[in-house]
C-alpha positions in Angstrom: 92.1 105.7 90.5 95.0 104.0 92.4 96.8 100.9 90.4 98.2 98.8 92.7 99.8 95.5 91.7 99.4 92.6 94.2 101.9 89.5 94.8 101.0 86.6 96.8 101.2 83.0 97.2 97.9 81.8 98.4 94.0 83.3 98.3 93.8 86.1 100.2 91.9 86.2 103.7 88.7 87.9 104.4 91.4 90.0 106.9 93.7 90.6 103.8 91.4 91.8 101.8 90.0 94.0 104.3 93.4 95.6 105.0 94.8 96.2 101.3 91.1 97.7 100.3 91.5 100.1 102.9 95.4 101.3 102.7 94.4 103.7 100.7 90.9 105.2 102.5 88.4 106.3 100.0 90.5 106.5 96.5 89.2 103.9 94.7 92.1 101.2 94.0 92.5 98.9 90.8 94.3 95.9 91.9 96.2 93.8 89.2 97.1 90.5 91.2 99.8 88.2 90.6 99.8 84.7 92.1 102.8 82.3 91.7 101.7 79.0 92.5 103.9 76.4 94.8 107.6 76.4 93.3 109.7 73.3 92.9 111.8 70.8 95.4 114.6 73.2 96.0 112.0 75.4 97.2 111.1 73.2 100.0 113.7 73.1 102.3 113.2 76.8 102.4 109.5 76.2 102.8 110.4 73.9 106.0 113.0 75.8 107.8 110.5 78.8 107.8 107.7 76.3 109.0 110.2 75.8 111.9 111.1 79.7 112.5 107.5 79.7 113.2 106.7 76.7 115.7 104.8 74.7 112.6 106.7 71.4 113.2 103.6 69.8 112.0 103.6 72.0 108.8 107.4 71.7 108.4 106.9 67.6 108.2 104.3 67.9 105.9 106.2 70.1 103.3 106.6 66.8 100.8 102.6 66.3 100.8 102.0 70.1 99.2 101.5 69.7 95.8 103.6 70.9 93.1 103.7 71.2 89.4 100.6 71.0 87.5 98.5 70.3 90.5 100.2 73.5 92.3 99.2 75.3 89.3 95.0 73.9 89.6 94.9 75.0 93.1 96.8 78.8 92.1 94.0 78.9 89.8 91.4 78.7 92.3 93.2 80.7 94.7 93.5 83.5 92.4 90.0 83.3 91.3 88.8 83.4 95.2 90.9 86.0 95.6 89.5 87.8 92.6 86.0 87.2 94.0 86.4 89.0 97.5 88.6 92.0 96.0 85.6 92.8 93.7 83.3 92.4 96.4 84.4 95.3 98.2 84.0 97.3 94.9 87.4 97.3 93.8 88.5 96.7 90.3 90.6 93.3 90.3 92.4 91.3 87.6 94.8 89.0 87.8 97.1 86.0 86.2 99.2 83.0 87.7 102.7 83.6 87.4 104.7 80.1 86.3 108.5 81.4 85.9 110.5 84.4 86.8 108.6 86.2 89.0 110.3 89.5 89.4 110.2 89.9 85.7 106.8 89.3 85.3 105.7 91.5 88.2 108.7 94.5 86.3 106.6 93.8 82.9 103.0 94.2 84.6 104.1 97.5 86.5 105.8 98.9 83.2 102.0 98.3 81.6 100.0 99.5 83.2 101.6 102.7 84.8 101.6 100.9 88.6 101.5 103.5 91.3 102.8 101.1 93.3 103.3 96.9 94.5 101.9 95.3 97.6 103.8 92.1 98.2 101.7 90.2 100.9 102.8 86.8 102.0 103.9 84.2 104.9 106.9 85.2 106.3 109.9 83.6 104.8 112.8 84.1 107.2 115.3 82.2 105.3 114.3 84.7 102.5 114.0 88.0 104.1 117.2 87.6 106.0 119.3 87.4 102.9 117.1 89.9 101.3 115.9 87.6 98.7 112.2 87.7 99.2 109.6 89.2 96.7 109.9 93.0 98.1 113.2 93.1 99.1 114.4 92.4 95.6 111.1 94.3 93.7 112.7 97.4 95.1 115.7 97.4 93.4 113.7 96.6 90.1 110.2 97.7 89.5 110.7 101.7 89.8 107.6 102.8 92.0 107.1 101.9 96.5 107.1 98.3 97.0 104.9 97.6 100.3 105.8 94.3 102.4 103.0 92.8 104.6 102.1 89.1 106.2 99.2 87.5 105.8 97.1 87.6 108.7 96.6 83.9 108.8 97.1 80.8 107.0 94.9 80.1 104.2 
């Protein structure tokens, strides 16, 4: 069996799902998911200006309505648990945990673990991020030790 550990921000897509149950053809795959729920304010901006790389003026204004903090962390709870739902229901093996600080580490200790084969980091784009090389995978690959695997949601959840 494959072990692949999952990153992402938000439940995954019916389309998400569908395309990281099948990277891997027939070999059955064991997905250990990590979901890090909203960050803080200083996260924002960042949040905005990739709202805006996008054409999502709308979104980019709304950026002080998303919740944060303890409600951030209700709604990564149900997101995970969604998520959860549709990766077993393709007949994979899915487990998962909300990650509150320190992302990298947690995703470095979770890999060490369980003997990852390798991490799937799939989220929005984050320009702002990627350009600096400061986004999930680009900085996973100088830490966890086995193939990091970017990919974009295929659509807002």
């Amino acid at each position: 069996m494959f072990t692949s550990v999952l990153m992402i921000e938000k439940a995954l897509t019916s389309a998400d799902v569908e395309f990281v149950t099948t990277l891997h053809g027939d070999e059955p795959v064991a997905f250990h998911v990590l979901l890090q729920p909203r960050g803080d304010q200083a996260d924002r901006l960042l949040r905005a200006i990739d709202d805006v790389a996008l054409g999502e003026l709308d979104e980019a204004a709304r950026e002080g309505e998303t919740p944060e903090g303890e409600a951030a962390a209700d709604q990564g709870q149900q997101a995970l648990d969604v998520s959860l739902v549709a990766l077993r229901a393709t007949g994979s093996a899915a487990e998962g945990r909300l990650v509150e600080d320190h992302p990298l580490d947690a995703l470095k200790a979770l890999v060490d673990e369980i003997d990852a084969d390798e991490v799937i980091v799939l989220t929005d784009p984050h320009y702002v991020e990627e350009f600096f090389h400061r986004d999930w995978a680009s900085r996973a690959r100088h830490k966890v030790g086995v193939p990091v695997l970017k990919l974009f949601s295929h659509s807002k959840a």
